[in-house]
mmCIF file of the C-alpha atoms, coordinates in Angstrom:
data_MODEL
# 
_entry.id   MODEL 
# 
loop_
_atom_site.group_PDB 
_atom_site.id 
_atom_site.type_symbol 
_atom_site.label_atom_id 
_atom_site.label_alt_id 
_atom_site.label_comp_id 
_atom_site.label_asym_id 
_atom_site.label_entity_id 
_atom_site.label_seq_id 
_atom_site.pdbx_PDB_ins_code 
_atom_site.Cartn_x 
_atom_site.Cartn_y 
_atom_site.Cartn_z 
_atom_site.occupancy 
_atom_site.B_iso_or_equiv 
_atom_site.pdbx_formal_charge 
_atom_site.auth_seq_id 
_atom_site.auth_comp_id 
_atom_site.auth_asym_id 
_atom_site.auth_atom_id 
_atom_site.pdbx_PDB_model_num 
ATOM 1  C CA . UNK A 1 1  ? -9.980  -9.087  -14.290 1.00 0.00 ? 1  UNK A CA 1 
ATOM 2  C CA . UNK A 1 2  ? -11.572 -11.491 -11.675 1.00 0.00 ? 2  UNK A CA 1 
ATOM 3  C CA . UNK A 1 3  ? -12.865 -9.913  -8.711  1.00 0.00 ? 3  UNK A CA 1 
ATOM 4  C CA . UNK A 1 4  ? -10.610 -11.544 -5.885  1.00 0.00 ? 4  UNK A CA 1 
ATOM 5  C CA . UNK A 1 5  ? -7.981  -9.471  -7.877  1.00 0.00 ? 5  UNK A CA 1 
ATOM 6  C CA . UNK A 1 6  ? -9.799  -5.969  -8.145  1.00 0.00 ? 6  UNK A CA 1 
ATOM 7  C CA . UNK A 1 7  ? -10.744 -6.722  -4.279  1.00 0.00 ? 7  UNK A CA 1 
ATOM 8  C CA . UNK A 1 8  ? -6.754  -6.880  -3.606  1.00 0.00 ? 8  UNK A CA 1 
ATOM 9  C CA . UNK A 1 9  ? -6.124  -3.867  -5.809  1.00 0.00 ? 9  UNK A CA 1 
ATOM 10 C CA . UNK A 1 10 ? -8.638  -1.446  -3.771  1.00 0.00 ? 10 UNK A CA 1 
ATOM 11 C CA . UNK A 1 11 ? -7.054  -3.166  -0.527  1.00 0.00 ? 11 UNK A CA 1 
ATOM 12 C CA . UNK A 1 12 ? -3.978  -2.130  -1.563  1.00 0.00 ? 12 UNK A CA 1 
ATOM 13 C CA . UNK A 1 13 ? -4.837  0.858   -2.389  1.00 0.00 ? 13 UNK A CA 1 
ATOM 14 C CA . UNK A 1 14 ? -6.839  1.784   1.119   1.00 0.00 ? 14 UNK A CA 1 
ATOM 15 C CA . UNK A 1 15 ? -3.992  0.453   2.388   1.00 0.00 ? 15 UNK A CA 1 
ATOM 16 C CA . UNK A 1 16 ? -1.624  3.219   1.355   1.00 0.00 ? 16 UNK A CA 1 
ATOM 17 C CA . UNK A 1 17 ? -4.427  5.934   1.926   1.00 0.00 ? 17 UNK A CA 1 
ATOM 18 C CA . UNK A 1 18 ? -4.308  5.019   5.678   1.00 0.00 ? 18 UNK A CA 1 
ATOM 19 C CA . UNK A 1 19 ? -0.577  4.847   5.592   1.00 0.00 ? 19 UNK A CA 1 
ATOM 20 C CA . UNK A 1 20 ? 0.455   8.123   4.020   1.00 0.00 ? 20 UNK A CA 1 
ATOM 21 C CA . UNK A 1 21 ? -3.028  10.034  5.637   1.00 0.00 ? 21 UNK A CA 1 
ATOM 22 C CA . UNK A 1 22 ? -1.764  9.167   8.691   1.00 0.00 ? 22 UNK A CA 1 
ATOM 23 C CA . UNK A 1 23 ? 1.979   10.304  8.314   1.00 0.00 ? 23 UNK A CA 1 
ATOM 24 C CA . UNK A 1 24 ? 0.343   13.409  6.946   1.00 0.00 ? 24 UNK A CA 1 
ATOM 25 C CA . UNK A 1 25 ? -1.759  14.119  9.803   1.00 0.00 ? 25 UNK A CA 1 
ATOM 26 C CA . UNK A 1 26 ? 1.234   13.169  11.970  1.00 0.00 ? 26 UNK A CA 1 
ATOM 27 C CA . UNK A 1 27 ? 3.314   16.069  10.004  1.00 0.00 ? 27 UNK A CA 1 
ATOM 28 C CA . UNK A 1 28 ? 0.561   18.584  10.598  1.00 0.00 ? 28 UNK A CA 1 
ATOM 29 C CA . UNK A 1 29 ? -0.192  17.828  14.017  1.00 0.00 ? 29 UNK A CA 1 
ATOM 30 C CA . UNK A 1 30 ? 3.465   18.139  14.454  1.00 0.00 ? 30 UNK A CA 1 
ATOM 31 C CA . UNK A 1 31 ? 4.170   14.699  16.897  1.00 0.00 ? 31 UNK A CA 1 
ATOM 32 C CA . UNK A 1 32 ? 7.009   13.951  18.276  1.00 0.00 ? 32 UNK A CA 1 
ATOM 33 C CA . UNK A 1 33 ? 10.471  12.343  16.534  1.00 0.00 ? 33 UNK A CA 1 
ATOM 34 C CA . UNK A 1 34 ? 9.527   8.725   17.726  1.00 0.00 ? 34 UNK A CA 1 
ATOM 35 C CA . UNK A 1 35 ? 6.085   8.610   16.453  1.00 0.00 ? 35 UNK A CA 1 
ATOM 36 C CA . UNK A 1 36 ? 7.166   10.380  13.307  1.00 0.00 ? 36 UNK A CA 1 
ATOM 37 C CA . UNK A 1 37 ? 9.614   7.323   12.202  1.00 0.00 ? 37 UNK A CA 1 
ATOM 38 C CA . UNK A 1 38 ? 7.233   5.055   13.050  1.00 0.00 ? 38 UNK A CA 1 
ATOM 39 C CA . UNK A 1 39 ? 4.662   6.751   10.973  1.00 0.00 ? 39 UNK A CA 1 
ATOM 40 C CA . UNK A 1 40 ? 7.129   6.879   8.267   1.00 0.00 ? 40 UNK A CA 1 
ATOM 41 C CA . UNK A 1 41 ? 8.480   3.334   8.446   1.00 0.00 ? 41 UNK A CA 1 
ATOM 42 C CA . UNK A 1 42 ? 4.671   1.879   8.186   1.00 0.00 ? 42 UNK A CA 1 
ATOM 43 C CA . UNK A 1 43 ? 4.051   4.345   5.250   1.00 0.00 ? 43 UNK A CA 1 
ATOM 44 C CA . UNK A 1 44 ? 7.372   2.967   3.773   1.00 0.00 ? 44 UNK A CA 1 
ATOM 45 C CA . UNK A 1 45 ? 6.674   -0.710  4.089   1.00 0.00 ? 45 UNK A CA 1 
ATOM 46 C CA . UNK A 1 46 ? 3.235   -0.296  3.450   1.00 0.00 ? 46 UNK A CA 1 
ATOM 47 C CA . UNK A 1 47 ? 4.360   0.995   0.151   1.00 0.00 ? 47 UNK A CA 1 
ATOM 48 C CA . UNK A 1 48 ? 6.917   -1.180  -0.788  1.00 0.00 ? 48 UNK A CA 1 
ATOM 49 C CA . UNK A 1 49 ? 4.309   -3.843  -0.017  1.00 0.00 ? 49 UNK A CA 1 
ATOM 50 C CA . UNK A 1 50 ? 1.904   -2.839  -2.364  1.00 0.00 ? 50 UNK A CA 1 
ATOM 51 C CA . UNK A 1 51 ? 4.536   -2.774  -4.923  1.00 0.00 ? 51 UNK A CA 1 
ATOM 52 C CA . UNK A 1 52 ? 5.211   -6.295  -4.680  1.00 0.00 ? 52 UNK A CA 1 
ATOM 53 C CA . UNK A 1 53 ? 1.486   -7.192  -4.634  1.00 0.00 ? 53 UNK A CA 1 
ATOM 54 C CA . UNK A 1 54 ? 0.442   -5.309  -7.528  1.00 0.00 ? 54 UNK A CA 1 
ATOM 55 C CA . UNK A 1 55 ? 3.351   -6.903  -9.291  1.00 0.00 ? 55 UNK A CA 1 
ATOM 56 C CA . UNK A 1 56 ? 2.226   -10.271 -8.628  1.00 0.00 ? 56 UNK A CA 1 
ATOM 57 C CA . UNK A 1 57 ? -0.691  -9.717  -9.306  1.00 0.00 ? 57 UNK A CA 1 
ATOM 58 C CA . UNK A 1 58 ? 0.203   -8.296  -12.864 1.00 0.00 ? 58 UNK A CA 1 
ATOM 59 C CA . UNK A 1 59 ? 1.721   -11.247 -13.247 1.00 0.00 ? 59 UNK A CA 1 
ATOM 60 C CA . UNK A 1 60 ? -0.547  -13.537 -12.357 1.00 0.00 ? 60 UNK A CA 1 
ATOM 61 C CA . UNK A 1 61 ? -2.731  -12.045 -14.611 1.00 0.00 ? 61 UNK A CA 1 
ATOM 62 C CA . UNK A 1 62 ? -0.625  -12.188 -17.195 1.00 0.00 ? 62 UNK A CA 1 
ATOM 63 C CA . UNK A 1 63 ? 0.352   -15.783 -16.999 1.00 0.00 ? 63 UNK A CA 1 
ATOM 64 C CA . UNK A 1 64 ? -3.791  -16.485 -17.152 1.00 0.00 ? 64 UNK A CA 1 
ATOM 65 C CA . UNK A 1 65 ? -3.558  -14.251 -20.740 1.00 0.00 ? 65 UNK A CA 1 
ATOM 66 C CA . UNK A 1 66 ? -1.188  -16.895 -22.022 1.00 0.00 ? 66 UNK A CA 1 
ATOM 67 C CA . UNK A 1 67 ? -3.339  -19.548 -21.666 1.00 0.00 ? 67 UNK A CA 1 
# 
């Protein structure tokens, strides 16, 4: 795997770290029902985002196999 696609991968994957760390510290702390959806909703994109990444960039890598 080239390294422009392992950099994305570990992006991705901070990404989501930040995202779901911070709705969990939002749970604990215990903050209010407007900052808790938008905690959620970043923690949801941010997640369906990485999906889609990671699956282009599975494919991507496996168009390169072919040839």
């Amino acid at each position: 795997m080239t390294t422009w696609k392992k950099l994305a991968l570990y992006a991705v994957g901070a990404v989501l770290i930040l995202a779901w760390g911070g709705m969990a510290a939002g749970f604990f702390i215990g903050v209010s029902k407007t900052v808790w959806l938008v905690l959620v909703t970043i923690a949801a994109v941010a997640t369906e985002v990485s999906f889609w990444v990671v699956a282009a960039i599975l494919g991507i890598s496996v168009v390169q196999a072919r040839g």
